[in-house]
C-alpha positions as CSV (number, residue, x, y, z in Angstrom):
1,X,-6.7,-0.2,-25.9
2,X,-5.8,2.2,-22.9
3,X,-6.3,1.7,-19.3
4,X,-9.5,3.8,-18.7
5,X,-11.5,1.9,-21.7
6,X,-10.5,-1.5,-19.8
7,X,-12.3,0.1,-16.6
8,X,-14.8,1.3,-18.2
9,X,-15.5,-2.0,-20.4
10,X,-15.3,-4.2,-17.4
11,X,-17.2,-2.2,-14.5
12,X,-17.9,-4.9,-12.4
13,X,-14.0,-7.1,-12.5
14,X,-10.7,-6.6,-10.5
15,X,-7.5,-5.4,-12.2
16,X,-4.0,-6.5,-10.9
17,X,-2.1,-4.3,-13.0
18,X,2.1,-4.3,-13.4
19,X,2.9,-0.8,-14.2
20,X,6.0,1.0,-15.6
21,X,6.1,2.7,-11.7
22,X,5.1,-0.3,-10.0
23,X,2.2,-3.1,-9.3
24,X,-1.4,-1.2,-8.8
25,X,-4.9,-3.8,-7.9
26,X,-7.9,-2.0,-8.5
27,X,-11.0,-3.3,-6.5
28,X,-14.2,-2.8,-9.0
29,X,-15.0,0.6,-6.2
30,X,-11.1,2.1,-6.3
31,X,-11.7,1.6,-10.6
32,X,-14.5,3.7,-10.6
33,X,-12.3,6.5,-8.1
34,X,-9.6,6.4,-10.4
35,X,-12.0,7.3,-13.3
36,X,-13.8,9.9,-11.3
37,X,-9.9,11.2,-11.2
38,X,-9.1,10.2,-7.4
39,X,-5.3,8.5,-6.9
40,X,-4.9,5.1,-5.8
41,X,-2.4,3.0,-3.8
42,X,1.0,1.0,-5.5
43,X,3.6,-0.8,-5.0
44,X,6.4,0.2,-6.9
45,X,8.4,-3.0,-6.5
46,X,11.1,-2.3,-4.1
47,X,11.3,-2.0,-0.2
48,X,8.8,0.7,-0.4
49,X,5.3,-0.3,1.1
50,X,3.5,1.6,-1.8
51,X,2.9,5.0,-3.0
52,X,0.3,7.3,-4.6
53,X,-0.6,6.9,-8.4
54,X,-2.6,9.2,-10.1
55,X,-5.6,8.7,-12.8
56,X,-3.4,10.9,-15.2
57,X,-0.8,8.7,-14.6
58,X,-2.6,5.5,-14.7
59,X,-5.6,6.0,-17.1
60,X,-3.6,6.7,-20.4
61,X,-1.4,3.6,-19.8
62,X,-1.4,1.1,-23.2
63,X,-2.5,-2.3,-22.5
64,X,0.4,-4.8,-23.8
65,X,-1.3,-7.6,-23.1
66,X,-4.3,-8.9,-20.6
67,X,-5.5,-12.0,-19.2
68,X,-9.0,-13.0,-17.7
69,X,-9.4,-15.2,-14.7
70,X,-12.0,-15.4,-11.6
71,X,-13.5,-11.8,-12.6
72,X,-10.0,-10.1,-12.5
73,X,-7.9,-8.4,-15.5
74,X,-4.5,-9.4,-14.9
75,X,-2.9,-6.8,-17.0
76,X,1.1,-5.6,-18.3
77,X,0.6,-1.9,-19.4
78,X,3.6,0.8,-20.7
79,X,3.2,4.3,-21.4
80,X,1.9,5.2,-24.8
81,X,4.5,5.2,-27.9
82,X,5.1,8.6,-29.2
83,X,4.6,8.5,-32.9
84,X,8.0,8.9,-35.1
85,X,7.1,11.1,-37.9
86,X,8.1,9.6,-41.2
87,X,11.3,11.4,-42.2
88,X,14.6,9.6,-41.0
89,X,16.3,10.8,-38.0
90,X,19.5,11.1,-40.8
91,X,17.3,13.7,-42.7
92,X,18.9,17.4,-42.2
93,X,21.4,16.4,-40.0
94,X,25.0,16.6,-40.8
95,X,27.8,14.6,-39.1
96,X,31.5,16.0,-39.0
């Protein structure tokens, strides 16, 4: 499951969301901004206060896993794997 099916499954919860750029919590209102394609605020886990994340960023994002608790989605995603096509990486190359 991506990101954006999550939000749109769960309309009325919270999502505290660690990130590959950082920590992002989504209020039910800034879930339904980021799916009308509006940037929200995160923290990218350093001395930084926060910084912009975009839907295109955000809304693609694999779930790797999710829990439920008190109406919010705590939730680890990653970018989407790229799919390896089925030939060996050895295939066609030659090493000197």
């Amino acid at each position: 499951m991506i990101v954006q099916e999550m939000l749109i499954k769960y309309p009325q919860a919270s999502f505290d969301m660690m990130t590959p750029g950082g920590f992002v919590f989504l209020t039910p209102e800034a879930a339904r901004e980021l799916l009308s394609g509006k940037s929200v605020t995160g923290h990218p886990g350093v001395s930084e206060p926060s910084r912009v994340v975009t839907a295109d960023e955000l809304l693609n994002q694999e779930v790797v896993s999710s829990e439920y608790s008190n109406n919010v989605w705590h939730i680890l995603s990653d970018f989407p794997q790229m799919e390896q096509d089925s030939a060996s990486p050895e295939q066609g190359v030659k090493l000197c």
